[in-house]
C-alpha positions as CSV (number, residue, x, y, z in Angstrom):
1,X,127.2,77.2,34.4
2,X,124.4,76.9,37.1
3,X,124.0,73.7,38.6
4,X,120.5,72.0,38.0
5,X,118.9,71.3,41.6
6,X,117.3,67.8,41.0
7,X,114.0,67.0,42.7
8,X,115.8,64.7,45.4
9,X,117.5,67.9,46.5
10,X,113.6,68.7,47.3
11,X,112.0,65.3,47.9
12,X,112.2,64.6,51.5
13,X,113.2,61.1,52.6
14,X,110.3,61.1,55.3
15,X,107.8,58.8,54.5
16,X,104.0,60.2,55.0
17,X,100.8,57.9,55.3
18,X,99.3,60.3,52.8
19,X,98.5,57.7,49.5
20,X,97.8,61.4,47.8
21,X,101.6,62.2,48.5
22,X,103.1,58.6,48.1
23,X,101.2,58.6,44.2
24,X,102.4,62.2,43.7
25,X,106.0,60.7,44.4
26,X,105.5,57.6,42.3
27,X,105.2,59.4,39.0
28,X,108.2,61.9,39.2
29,X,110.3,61.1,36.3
30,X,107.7,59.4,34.5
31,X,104.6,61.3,34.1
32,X,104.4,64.9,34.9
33,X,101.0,65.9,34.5
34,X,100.5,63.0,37.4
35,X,103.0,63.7,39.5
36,X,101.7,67.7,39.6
37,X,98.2,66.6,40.2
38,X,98.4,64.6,43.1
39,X,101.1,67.0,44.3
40,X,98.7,69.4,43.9
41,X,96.5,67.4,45.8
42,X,98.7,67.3,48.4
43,X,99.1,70.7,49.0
44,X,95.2,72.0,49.3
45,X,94.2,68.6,50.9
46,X,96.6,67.9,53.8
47,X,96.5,69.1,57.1
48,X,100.1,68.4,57.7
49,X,101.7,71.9,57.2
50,X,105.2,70.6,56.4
51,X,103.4,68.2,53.7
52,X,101.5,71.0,52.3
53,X,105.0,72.9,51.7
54,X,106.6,69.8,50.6
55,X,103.7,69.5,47.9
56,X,104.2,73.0,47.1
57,X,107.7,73.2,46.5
58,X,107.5,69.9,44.3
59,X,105.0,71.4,42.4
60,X,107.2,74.5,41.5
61,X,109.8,72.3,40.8
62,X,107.8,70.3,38.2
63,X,106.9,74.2,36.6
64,X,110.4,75.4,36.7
65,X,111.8,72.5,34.6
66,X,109.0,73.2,32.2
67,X,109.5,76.6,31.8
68,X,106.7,78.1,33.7
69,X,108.9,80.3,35.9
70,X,105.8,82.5,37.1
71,X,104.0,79.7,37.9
72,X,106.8,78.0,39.8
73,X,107.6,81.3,41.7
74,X,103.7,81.6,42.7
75,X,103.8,77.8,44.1
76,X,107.4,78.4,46.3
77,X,105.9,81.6,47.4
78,X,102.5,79.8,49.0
79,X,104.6,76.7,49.9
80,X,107.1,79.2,52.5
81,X,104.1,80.7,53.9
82,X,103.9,77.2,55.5
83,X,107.3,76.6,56.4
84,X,108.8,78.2,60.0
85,X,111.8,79.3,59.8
86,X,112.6,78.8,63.2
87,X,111.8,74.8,62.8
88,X,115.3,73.5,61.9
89,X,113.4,70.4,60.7
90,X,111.9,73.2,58.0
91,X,115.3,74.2,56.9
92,X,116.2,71.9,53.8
93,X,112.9,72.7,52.4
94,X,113.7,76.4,53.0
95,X,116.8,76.5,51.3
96,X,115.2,74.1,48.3
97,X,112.4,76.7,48.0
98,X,114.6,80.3,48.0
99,X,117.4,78.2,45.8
100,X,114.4,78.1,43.2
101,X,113.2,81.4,43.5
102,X,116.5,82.5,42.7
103,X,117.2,80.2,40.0
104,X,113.8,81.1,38.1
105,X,114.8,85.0,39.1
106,X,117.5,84.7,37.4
107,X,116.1,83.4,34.2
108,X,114.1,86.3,34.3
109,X,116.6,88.5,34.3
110,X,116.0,89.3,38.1
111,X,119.3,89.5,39.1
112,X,119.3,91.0,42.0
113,X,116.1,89.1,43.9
114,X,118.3,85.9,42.4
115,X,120.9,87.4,45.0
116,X,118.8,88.1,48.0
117,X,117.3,84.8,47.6
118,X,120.7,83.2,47.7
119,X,121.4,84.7,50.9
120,X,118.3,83.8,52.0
121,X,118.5,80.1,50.9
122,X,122.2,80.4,52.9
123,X,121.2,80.7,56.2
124,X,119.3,77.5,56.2
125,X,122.2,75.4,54.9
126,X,124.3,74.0,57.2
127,X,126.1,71.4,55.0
128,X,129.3,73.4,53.6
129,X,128.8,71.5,50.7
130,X,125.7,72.4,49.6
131,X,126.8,76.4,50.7
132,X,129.1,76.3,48.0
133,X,126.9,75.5,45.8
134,X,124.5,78.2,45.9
135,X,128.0,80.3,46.6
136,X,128.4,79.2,43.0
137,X,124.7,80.4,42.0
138,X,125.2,83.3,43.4
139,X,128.6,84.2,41.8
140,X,126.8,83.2,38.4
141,X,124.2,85.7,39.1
142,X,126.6,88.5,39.6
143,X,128.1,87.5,36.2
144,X,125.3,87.7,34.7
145,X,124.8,91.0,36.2
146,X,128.2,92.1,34.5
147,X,129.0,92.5,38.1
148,X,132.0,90.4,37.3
149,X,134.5,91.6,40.3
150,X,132.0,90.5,42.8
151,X,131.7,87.4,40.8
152,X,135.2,86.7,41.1
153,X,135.7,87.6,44.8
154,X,133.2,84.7,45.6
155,X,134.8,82.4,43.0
156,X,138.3,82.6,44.4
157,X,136.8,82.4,47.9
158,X,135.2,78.6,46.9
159,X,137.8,77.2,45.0
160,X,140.0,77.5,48.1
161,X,137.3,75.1,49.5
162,X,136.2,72.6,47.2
163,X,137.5,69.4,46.8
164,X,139.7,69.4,43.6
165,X,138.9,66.6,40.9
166,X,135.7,66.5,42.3
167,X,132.5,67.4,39.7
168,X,131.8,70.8,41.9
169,X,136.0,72.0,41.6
170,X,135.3,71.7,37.8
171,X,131.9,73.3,37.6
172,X,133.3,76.6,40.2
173,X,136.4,76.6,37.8
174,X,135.4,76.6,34.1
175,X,132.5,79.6,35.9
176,X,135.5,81.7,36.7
177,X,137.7,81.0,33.5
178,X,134.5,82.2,31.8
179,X,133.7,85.2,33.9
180,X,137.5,86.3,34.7
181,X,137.3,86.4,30.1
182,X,133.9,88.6,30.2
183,X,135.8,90.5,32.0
184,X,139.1,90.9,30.3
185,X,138.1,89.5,26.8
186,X,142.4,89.2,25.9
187,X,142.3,86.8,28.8
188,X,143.6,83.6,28.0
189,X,140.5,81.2,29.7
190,X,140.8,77.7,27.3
191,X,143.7,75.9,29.8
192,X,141.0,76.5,33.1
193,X,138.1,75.7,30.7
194,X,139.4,72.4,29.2
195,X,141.0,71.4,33.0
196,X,137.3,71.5,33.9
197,X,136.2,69.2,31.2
198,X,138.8,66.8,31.8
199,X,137.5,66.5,35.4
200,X,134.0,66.3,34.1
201,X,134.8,63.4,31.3
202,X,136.7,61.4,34.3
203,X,133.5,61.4,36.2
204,X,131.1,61.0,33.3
205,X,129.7,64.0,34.3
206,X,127.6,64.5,31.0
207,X,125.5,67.9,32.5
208,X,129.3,69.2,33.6
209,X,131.0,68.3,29.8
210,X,127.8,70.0,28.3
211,X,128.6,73.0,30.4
212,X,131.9,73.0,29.4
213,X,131.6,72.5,25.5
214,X,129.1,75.8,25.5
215,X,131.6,77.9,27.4
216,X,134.7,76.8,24.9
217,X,132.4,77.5,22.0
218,X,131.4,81.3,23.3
219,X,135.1,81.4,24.1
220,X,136.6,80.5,20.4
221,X,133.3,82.1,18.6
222,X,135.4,85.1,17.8
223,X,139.4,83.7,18.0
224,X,139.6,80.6,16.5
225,X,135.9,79.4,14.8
226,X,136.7,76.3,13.6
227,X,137.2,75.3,17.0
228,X,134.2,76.9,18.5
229,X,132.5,75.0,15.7
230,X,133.5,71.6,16.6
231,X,132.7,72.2,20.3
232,X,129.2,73.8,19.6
233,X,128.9,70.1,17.7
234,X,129.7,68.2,20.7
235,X,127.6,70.3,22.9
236,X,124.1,69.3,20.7
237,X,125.7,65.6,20.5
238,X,125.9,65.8,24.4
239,X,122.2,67.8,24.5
240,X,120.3,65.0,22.3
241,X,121.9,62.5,24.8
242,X,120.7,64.3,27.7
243,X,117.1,65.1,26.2
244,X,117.6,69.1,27.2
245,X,115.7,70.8,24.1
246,X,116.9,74.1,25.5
247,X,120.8,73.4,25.4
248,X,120.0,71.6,21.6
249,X,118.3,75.3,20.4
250,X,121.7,77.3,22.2
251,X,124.0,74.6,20.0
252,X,122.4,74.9,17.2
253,X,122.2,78.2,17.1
254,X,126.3,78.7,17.1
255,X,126.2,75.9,14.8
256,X,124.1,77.6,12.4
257,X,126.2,81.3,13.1
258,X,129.3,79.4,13.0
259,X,129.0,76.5,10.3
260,X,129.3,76.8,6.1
261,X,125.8,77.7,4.2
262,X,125.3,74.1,3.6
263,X,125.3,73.1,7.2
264,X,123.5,76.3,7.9
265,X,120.1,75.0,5.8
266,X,121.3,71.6,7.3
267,X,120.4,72.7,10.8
268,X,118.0,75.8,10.7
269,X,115.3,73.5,10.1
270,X,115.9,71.5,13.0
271,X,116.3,74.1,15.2
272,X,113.0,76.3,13.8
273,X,111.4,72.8,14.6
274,X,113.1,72.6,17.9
275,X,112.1,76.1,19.2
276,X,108.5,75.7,18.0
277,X,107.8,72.6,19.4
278,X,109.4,73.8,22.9
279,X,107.4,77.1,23.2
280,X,104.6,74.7,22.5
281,X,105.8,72.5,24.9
282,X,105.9,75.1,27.6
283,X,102.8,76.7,26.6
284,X,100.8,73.2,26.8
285,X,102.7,72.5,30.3
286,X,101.6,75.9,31.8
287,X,97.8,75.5,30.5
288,X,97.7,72.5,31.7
289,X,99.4,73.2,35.3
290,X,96.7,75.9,35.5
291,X,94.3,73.1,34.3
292,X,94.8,71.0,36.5
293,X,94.7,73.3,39.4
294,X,91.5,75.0,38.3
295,X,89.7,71.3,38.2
296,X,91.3,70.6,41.8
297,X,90.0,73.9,43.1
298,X,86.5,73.5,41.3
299,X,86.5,69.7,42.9
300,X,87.2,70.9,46.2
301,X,84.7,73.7,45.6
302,X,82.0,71.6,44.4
303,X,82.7,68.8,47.3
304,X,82.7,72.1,50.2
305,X,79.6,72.8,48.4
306,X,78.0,69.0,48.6
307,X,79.0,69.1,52.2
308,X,77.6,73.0,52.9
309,X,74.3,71.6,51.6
310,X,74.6,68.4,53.8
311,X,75.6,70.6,56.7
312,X,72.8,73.2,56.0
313,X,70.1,70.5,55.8
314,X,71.9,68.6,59.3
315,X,71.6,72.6,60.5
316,X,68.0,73.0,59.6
317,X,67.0,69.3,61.4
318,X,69.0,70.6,64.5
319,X,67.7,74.2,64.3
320,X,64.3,72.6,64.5
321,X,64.7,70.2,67.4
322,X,66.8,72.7,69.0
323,X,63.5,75.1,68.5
324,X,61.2,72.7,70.2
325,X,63.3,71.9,72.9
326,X,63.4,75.5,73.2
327,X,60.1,76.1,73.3
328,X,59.8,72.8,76.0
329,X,62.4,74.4,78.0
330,X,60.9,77.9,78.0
331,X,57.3,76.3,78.4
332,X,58.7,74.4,81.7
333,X,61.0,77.5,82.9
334,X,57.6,79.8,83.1
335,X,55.9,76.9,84.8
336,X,58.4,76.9,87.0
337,X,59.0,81.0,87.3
338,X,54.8,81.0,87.5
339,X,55.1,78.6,90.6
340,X,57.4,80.7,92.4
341,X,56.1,83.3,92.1
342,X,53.0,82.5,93.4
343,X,54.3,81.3,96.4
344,X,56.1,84.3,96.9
345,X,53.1,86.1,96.7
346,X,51.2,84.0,98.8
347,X,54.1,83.8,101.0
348,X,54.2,87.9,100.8
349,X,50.7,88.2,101.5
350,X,50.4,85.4,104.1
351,X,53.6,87.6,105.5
352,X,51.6,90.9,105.7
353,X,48.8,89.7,107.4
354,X,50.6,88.5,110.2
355,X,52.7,91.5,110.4
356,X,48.9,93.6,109.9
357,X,47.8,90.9,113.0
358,X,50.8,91.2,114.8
359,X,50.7,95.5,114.3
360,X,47.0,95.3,115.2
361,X,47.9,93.3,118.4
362,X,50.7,95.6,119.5
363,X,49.1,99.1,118.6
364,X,45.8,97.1,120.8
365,X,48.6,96.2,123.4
366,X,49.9,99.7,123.7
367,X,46.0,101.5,123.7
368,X,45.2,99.0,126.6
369,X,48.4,99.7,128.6
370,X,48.2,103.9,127.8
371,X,44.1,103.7,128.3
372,X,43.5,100.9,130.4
373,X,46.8,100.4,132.8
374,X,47.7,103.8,133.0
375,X,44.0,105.1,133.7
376,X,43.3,102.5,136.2
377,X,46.7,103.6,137.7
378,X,45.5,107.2,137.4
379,X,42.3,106.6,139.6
380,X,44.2,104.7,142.1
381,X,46.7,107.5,142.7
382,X,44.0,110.0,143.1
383,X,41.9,107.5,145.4
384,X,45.0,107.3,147.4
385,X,46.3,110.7,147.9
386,X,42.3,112.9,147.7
387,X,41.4,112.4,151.2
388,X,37.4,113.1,150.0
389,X,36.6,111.8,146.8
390,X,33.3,112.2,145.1
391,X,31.7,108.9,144.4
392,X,29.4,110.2,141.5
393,X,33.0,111.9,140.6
394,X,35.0,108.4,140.9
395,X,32.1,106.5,139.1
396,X,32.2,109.0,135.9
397,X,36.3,108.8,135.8
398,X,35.4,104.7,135.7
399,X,32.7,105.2,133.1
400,X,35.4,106.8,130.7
401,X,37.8,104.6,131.3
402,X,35.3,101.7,130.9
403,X,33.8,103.7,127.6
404,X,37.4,103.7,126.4
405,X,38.3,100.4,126.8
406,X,35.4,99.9,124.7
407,X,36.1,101.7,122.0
408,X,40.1,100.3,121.5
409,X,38.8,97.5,119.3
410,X,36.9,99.8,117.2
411,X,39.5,102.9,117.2
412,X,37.1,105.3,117.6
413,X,38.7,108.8,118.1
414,X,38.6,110.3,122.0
415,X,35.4,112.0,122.7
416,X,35.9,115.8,122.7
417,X,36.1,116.8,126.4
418,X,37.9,119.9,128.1
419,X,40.6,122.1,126.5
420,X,44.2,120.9,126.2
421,X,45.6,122.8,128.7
422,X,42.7,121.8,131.2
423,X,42.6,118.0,130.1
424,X,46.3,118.2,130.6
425,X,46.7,119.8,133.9
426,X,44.2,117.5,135.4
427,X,46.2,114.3,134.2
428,X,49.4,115.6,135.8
429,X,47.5,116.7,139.1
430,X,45.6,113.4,139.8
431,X,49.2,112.2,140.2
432,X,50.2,114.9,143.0
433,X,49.7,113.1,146.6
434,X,51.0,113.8,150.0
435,X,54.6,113.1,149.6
436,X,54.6,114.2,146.2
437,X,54.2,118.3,144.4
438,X,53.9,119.1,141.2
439,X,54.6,122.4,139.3
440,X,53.5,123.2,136.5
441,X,55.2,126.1,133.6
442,X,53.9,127.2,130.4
443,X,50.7,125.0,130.0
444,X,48.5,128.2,128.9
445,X,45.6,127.7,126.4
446,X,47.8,129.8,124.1
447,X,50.8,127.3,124.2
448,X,47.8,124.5,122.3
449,X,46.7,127.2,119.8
450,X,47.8,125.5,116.7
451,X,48.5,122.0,118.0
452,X,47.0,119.4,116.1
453,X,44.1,117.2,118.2
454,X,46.0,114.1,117.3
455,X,49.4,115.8,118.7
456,X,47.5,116.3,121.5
457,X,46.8,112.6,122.1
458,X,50.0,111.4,121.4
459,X,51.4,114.2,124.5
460,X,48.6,113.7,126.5
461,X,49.6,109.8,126.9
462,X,53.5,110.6,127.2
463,X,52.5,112.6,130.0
464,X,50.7,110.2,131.8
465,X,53.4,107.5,131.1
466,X,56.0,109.4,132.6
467,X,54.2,110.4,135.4
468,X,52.9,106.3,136.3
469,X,56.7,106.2,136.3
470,X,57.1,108.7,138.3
471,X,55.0,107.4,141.2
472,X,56.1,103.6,140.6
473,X,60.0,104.0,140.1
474,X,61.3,107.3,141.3
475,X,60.8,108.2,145.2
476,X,60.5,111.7,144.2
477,X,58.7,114.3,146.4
478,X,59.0,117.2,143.5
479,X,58.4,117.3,140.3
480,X,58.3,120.1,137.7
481,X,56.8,120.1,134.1
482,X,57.4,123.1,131.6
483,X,55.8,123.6,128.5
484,X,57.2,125.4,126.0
485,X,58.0,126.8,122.5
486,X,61.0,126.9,121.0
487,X,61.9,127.5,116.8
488,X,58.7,125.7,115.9
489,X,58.8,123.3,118.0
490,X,56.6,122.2,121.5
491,X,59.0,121.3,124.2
492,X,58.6,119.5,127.4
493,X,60.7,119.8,129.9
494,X,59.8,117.5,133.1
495,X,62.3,116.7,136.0
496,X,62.1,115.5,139.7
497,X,64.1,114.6,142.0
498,X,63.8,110.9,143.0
499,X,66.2,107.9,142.3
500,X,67.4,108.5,139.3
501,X,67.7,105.9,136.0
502,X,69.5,103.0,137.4
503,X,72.9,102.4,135.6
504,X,71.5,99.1,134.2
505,X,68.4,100.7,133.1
506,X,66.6,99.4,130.1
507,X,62.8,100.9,128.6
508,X,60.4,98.9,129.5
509,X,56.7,98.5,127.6
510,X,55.8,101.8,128.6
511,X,58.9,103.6,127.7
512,X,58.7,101.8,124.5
513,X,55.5,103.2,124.0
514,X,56.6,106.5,124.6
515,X,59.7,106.6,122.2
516,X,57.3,104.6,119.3
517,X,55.2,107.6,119.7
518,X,57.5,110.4,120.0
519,X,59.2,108.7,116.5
520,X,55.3,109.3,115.2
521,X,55.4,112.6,116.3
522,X,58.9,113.0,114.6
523,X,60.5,114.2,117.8
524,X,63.1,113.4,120.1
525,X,63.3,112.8,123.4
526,X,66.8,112.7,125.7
527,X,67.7,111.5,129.4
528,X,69.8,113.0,131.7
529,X,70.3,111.1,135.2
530,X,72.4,110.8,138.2
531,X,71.7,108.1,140.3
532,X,70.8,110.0,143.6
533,X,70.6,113.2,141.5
534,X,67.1,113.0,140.5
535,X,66.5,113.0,136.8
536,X,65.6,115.1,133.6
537,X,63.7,114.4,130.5
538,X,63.4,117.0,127.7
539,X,61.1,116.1,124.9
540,X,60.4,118.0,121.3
541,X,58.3,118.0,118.6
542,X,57.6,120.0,115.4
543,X,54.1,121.9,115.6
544,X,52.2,121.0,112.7
């Protein structure tokens, strides 16, 4: 006979704050309905995991004894998916919660998921004890299975163990008796089977003598009936006393297959009544655990839903201020962006009108030094190295010069004069003195053909530049300028041989000059100089 797991195997001794769980406890054994509810409670209320399980497993428990195996399966099943199995402080209510889904497997006939629970519900035992006890369950299911070898080979195994005279000896050894005669029926079982009610009567074990009473009735049912009869008596005796409506039915029933037609009428009634009012029973207890579930779930619906509405309406008051703190903070952030940005503007603008001032000033700066400085440098090199010198001659040269100056601050374009090639011989030849020659290559009106004016200009003052240079810096006595054209491009050639480009040598305003306008001209320009050696300077330019 299986042993009956009590709800202290369950209960755990840890006390919880929880006055949900601490009602739920109060009631077990008194009022069911209670117990389940606030159990119930328990379990879809608390945020302690453990607790939920707890409340879980209690409340299969509380279906189990009541008949509603389904139900009590669907609540161990929910309460394991909050137990870890790797928590050893989870293990008792682990092995409480596969025990049951093996006990209520097996009273549906699910033998083998009874046995795989079992072994589950083993591994978090670690009292030998309580091992032997669901050893015992297990060895039951495989007799119920008709798997009655296995059966045995696990009975034999625990008998060795347990502790003889005690209650669990008696209950592993009238289970064998009774499966070693299921499976040999000429097997002789009554001596094991009334050794293990002795031992139950000496420890008043009353669930233990009903056991064994039910086994020696199925055992003389077909050898010796009288006796089967009076034991089938004593079992409903012992099942009124124990208030087990399921053992009365199974004793009346042999009482009624067993027993005269007098006692057959006698006890038919009783039982009809008995089974009726216990299918009832289960019936009521199953509506009303799903009941009292559904009103807990529509509670705890109807309060999420109070508190959704509360928690909309909180929303919507937040949503709003949150809205017009938006709108402040947006409001002030474009101020803000608004502000700086018009200072960068003004900041940009203020920035390009100095740069347009300070542009202004240096392309002024570099049209007084080309016009003014190197002009005025140009008539003094030509008053000091023409011996006769035209005054009308020299006053018209100053005229220009004067006329240009004029016209720097109002950059008027240079008044159409002689051709290129003339304008440009006569700059380099009012540099040629006494100690100094000057050749000249290539500078045919042919070689300007195509040349832009403004190309022109820009040469025309390079020209001069380097030949003020020339005549302040360089101590040369020859110096040669070829023009020339070479893939498109107009090159200039000049070299003399004076001093050379010191080795510290670094441009000066009017070099600058000259490089800012060869980079307008998109040309290049290159150096090469010995100090002593003289030096060279080749210079090109794309035609346009």
């Amino acid at each position: 006979m299986k042993k009956k797991v009590s709800r202290a195997d369950v209960i755990k001794s840890r006390v919880y704050n929880s006055p949900d769980y601490k009602k739920a406890q109060s009631f077990l054994g008194r009022n069911t309905d209670s117990a389940f509810y606030y159990f119930n409670k328990v379990a879809t209320s608390s945020k302690d995991g453990f607790q939920v399980a707890l409340g879980y497993t209690n409340m299969g428990l509380i279906q189990s004894q009541a008949g509603d195996y389904y139900g009590a399966q669907e609540s161990m099943l929910h309460a394991l998916k909050f137990l870890d199995e790797s928590n050893p402080t989870h293990y008792s209510c682990l092995a409480s919660a596969y025990n049951e889904l093996a006990a209520t497997s097996s009273r549906l006939q699910n033998y083998d998921v009874a046995i795989s629970y079992y072994d589950r519900a083993f591994k978090f035992v670690r009292q030998r004890d309580y091992q032997l006890i669901l050893l015992n369950n297990k060895a039951l299911a495989y007799q119920k299975k008709k798997n009655y070898r296995e059966a045995l080979n696990i009975y034999q195994m625990i008998l060795r163990e347990a502790k003889k005279g005690g209650v669990e000896y008696a209950r592993m050894l009238s289970n064998r008796a009774r499966t070693m005669w299921l499976w040999r029926p000429k097997y002789n079982a009554a001596p094991e089977m009334l050794s293990a009610l002795r031992i139950r009567m000496d420890n008043h074990d009353l669930w233990g003598q009903n056991a064994s009473y039910a086994h020696l009735a199925d055992f003389y049912s077909n050898r010796r009936p009288d006796s089967a009869l009076i034991y089938a008596d004593k079992r409903y005796d012992i099942a009124r006393r124990l208030g087990s409506p399921d053992d009365q039915i199974e004793a009346l029933q042999k009482l009624i297959r067993l027993g005269s037609a007098q006692g057959a009428k006698l006890y038919f009634p009783i039982y009809q009544q008995l089974n009726d009012s216990l299918q009832g029973a289960r019936n009521a207890a199953k509506n009303q655990f799903a009941l009292i579930r559904y009103e807990a779930a529509k509670s705890k619906a109807d309060n999420l839903k109070l508190q959704k509405e509360n928690a909309d309406k909180r929303y919507e008051i937040i949503r709003q201020r949150v809205l017009l703190y938006a709108v402040i903070a947006l409001c002030a952030i474009a101020a803000i962006i608004a502000l700086f940005w018009y200072r960068r503007r003004r900041e940009a603008q203020e920035r390009k009108i100095r740069e347009a001032v300070k542009e202004n000033q240096l392309r002024t700066s570099k049209k007084v030094h080309d016009v003014v400085a190197n002009g005025l440098y140009r008539i003094m090199a030509e008053v000091e190295h023409r011996n006769a010198l035209d005054k009308d001659e020299l006053l018209d040269k100053i005229d220009v010069l004067y006329q240009q100056s004029r016209d720097i601050s109002y950059e008027k374009p240079e008044r159409e004069g002689h051709k290129p090639h003339e304008k440009i011989a006569m700059l380099i030849k009012s540099f040629v003195g006494e100690d100094t020659k000057v050749l000249i290559a290539g500078n045919s009106e042919a070689l300007w053909a195509d040349v832009q004016r403004d190309q022109i200009d820009q040469l025309e003052h390079i020209i001069q530049e380097l030949m003020v240079n020339m005549t302040k810096h360089s101590c040369a006595s020859m110096v040669v300028i070829r023009f020339a054209r070479e893939d498109g491009n107009l090159t200039l050639h000049y070299s003399d041989n004076g001093v050379g480009l010191p080795a510290d040598f670094r441009m000066g305003n009017g070099l600058s000059n000259t490089g800012s306008r060869i980079n307008d001209l998109t040309g290049t320009i290159s150096f090469d100089s010995s100090t002593g050696k003289g030096l060279r300077i080749r210079i090109s330019f794309p035609i346009r």
